[in-house]
N, C-alpha and C positions, 0 to 999 in steps of 0.2 A: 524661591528666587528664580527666575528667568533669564534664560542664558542666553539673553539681550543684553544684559545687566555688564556693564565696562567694569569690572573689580579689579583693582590689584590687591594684588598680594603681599602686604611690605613685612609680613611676619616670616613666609618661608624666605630663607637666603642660602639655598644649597646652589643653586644657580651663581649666584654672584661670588658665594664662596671659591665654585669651580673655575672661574674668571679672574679670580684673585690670584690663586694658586698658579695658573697659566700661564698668567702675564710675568708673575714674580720668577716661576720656571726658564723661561723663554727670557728674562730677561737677566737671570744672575749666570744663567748656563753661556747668554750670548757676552756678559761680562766675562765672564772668565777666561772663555776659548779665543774674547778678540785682545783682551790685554794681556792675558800670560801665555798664548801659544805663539799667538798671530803677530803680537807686541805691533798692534793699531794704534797709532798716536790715537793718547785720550783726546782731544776735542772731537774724533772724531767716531770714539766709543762711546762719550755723553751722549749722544745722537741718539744711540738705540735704548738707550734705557729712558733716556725722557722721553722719545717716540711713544716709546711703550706706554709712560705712565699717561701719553695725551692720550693713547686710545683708551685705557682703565679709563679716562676720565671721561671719555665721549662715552664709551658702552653703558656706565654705571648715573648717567644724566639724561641721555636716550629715553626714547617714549615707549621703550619696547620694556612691556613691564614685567617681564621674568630677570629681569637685570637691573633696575632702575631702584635707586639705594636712596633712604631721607638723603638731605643735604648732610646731616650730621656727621653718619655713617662713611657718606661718600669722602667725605674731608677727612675724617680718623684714616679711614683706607688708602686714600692716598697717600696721606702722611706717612704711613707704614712703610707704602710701596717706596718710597725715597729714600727712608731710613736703612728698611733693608737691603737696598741696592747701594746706600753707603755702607754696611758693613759689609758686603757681597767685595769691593771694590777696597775698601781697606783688607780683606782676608787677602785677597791677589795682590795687596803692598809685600803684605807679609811673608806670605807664599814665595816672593818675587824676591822679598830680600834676604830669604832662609835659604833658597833651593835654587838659587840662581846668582848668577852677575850682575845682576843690574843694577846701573848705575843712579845717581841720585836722581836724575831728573826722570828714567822710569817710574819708580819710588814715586815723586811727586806729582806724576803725571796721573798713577792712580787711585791719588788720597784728590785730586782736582776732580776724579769721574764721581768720586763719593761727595764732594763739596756740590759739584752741579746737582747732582739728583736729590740730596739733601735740601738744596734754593728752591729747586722742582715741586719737592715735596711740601715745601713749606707756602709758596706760593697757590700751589693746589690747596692747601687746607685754607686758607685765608677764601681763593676763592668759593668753595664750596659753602663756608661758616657763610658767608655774605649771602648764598641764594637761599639758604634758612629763614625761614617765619618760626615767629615766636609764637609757643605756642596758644599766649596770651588775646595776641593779636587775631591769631586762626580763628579763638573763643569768641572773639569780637565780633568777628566777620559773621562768623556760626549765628548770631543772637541776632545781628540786626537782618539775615538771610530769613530766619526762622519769624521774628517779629513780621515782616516784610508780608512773608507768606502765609502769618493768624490774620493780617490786617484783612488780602485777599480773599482768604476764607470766610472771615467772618461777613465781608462785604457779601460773597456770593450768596454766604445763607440766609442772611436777611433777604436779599433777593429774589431768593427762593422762598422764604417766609411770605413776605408778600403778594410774590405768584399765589401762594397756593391760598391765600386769604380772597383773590381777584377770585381765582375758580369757585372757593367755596361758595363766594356771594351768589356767583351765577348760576351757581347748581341750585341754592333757593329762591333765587328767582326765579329758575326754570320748574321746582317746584310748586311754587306756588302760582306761576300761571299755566299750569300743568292740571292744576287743581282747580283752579279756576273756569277752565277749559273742560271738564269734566264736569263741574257744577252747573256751566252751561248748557253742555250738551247732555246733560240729568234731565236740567227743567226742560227741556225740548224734547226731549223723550218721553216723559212724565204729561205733557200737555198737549 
């Protein structure tokens, strides 16, 4: 293979696993320390965790293909990344209503950060499902690509059949006034 050759890679995923991992890190750690230390009105901690899942979503749709995930893939993962940032976001309700004072509307302020990034998540899987080809469809495409390019083919090599019928003629044409050309210049010799 020629390493001109554009391949991706869509089997290895330690790359995109580590980007997973990252985002999910960076985003339950920034949930936790902005609602239960910092007590950052939620609308304004939904912020960073859907931030976050927009970049998951830019990185893993990206052309850059040590990252770049089927659609399917990409929509499961998101989904994940929302769900788990709603349980991230219900543990700090919890947390919040075992080890602390807080009053109802903290409480519901952190079950509303796991409601958004749950919306988040659920809108992210819808859109990813939607950039998916069937793989039906892809076969489709495959046969009349492939059909397309026997049609080609076969054109050229009739073409080239034919070339080489033109040369053959001419090469006995050329032998035989070749020959002829010699039988003449025989009896010219000879006489």
């Amino acid at each position: 293979m020629s390493k001109d050759a554009n391949v991706v890679d869509r089997i290895s995923s330690i790359q995109d696993h580590l980007i997973f991992v990252v985002i999910f890190l960076i985003g339950a750690i920034g949930i936790f320390v902005l609602r239960f230390f910092l007590s950052v009105p939620a609308i304004i901690t939904a912020i960073f965790p859907v931030t976050l899942m927009a970049v998951y979503g830019f990185i893993v749709n990206s052309d850059y293909a040590g990252a770049r995930l089927r659609e399917d893939r990409a929509a499961d993962n998101f989904y994940f990344l929302g769900f788990i940032f709603t349980v991230v976001s219900l543990s700090v309700a919890l947390m919040r209503y075992t080890y602390s004072d807080a009053d109802v509307n903290q409480i519901i302020g952190d079950l509303g950060v796991g409601l958004i990034t749950t919306i988040v998540g659920l809108v992210g899987r819808i859109y990813f499902g939607q950039l998916r080809q069937d793989p039906e469809e892809i076969e489709q495409q495959t046969r009349l690509q492939l059909s397309d390019a026997s049609k080609k083919t076969t054109a050229a090599l009739m073409s080239t059949n034919e070339s080489i019928k033109k040369v053959q003629i001419q090469c006995h044409q050329i032998i035989d006034e070749t020959a002829k050309s010699m039988d003449i210049a025989k009896e010219k010799i000879v006489t």
